[in-house]
C-alpha positions, 0 to 999 in steps of 0.5 A: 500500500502506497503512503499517498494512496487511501482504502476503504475497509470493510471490517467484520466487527471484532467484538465476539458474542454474546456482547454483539450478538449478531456482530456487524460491519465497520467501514473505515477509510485510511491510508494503512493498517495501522491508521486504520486501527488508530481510528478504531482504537481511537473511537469512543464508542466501541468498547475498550476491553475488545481493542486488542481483536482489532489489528486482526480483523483489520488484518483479513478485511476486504480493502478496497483503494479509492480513485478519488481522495477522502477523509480517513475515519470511519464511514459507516458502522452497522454492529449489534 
């Protein structure tokens, strides 16, 4: 992955059952991995004791490279 270019991942979410029950989606775009983690690890509102599951989601994630330029964070997230 080039420094300059940016992705969108499409992350199954890493918090496991029964507190997800049904799991979800997370779209982030970023740069990296490791930007990508640094947005997720970063947000409030996923629950922190899970923080550590992420990089290995992230890791399998479909990625997608964008031909236009965007905002890294997180775009949609549908999780249960």
């Amino acid at each position: 992955m080039s420094s300059k270019d940016k992705y969108l991942f499409i992350i199954d979410y890493w918090v496991p059952f029964p507190t997800s029950e049904y799991g979800g989606i997370v779209n982030v775009i970023a740069s990296n991995e490791q930007e990508c983690f640094e947005i997720l690890a970063n947000e409030e509102s996923f629950c922190e004791d899970y923080v550590h599951l992420i990089m290995e989601k992230i890791v399998t994630a479909t990625k997608l490279k964008l031909a236009d330029d965007y905002e890294c964070d997180i775009i949609d997230a549908f999780i249960t």
